[in-house]
C-alpha positions in Angstrom: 20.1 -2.0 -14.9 21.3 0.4 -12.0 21.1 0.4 -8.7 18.6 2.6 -7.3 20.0 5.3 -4.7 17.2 7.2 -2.6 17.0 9.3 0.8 15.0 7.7 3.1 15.0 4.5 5.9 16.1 1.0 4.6 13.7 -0.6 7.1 10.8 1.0 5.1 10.8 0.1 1.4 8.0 1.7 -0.7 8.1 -0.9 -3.6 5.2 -3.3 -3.9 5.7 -6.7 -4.2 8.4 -9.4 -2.8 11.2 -7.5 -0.8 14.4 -8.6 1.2 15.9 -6.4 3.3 19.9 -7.0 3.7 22.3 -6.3 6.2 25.8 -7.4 8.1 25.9 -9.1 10.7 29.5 -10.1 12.6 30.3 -13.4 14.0 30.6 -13.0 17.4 27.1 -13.2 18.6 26.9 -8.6 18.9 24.3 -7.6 17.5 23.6 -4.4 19.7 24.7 -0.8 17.2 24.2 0.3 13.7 21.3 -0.8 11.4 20.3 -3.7 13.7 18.9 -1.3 16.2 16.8 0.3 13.5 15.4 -3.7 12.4 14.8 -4.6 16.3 12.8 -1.4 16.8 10.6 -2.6 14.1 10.3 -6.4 14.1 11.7 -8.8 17.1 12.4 -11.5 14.9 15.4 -10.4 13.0 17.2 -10.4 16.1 16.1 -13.3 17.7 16.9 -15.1 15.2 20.2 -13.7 14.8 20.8 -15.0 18.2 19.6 -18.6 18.2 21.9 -18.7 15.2 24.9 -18.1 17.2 23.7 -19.6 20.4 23.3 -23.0 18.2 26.7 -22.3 15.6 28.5 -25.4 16.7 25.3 -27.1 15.2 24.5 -25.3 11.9 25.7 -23.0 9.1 26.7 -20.0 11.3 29.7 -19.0 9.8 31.6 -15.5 7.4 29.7 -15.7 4.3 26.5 -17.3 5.4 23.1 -15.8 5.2 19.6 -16.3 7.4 16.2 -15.3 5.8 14.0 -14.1 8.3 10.2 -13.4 7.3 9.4 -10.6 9.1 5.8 -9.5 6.5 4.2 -11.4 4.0 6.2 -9.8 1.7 9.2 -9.1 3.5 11.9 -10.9 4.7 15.5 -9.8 6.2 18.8 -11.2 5.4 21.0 -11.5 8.3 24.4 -11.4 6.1 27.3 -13.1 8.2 30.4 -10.1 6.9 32.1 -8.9 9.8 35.0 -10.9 11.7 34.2 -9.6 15.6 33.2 -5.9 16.1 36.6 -4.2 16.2 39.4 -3.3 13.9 42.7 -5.2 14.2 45.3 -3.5 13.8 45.2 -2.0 9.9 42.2 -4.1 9.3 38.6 -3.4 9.6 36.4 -6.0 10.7 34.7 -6.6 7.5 35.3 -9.2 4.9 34.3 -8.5 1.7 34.7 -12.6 0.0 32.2 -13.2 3.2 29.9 -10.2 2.1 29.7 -11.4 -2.0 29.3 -15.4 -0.5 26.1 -14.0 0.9 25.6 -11.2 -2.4 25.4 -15.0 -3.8 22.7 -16.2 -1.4 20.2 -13.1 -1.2 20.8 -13.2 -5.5 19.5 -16.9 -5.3 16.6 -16.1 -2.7 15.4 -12.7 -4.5 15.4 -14.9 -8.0 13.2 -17.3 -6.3 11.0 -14.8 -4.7 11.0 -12.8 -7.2 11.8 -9.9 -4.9 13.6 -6.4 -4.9 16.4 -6.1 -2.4 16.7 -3.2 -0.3 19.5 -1.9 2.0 21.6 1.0 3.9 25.3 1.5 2.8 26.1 -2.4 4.0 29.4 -2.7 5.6 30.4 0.6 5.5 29.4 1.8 8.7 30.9 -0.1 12.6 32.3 -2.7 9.7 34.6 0.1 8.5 34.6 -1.2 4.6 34.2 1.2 1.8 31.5 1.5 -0.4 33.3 1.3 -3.8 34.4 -2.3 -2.6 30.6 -3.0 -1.9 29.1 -1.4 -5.2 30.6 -3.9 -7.4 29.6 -6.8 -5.6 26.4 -5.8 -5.9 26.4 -5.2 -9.8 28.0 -8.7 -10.2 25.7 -10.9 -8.5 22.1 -8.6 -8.0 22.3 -6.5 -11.0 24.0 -9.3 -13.5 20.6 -11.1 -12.4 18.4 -8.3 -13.1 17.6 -8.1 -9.4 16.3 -4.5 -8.5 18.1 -3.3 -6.0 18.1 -0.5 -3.5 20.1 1.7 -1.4 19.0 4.0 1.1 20.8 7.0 2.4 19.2 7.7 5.7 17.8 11.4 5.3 
């Protein structure tokens, strides 16, 4: 198993059946640039939910590494992936955090075995997170494709 690489809009997967959607998320409340504007322009709830998350952290799971299914179709949910540490490199370091990204990898691999749904996603982390791809690639193929999980990643045309 491979992961699938296509042209084309994450927001809008053309596979039938169960589908989550993934992206990263920082953990300071921002949710404003990026991918996140494409999710908002399609469904509120992504983003709503986002924010009561953070509004409410000193009271739940908010946290690097966590993860928030959102249901946003019948057959679509998005995973609001906890990644980033603030919005802004530091320094030499970008804000992402890859142990955080493969803590949630592990999450959306438990959800999409008990769904039984394909996962679907732009370039995660590699865009205002500043991480590189061939330090996100193998944390797919060791949770999501190790699980026989199809998985997706879409290349805006």
């Amino acid at each position: 198993m491979s992961i699938t690489y296509l042209k084309g809009d994450a927001t809008s997967p053309q596979i039938s059946g169960n589908k989550i959607i993934c992206h990263i998320c920082n953990d300071v409340g921002g949710w404003g640039k990026g991918f996140v504007l494409a999710l908002s322009k399609k469904w509120p709830q992504p983003e709503k939910d986002y924010r009561e998350w953070h509004r409410d952290r000193e009271n739940n799971d908010f946290a690097l590494g966590s993860v928030r299914f959102v249901t946003v179709e019948q057959d679509l949910h998005v995973a609001n992936m906890i990644g980033q540490r603030g919005n802004r490199p530091s320094k030499d370091n970008p804000p992402i955090r890859y142990e955080a990204v493969e803590q949630a990898i592990e999450k959306v691999t438990q959800k999409a075995q008990e769904l039984q749904a394909s996962v679907h996603m732009p370039r995660i982390g590699c865009g205002l997170a500043g991480g590189k791809w061939e330090n996100i690639e193998p944390i797919l193929k060791k949770h999501l494709l190790a699980n026989h999980i199809p998985t997706y990643v879409y290349d805006f045309a």
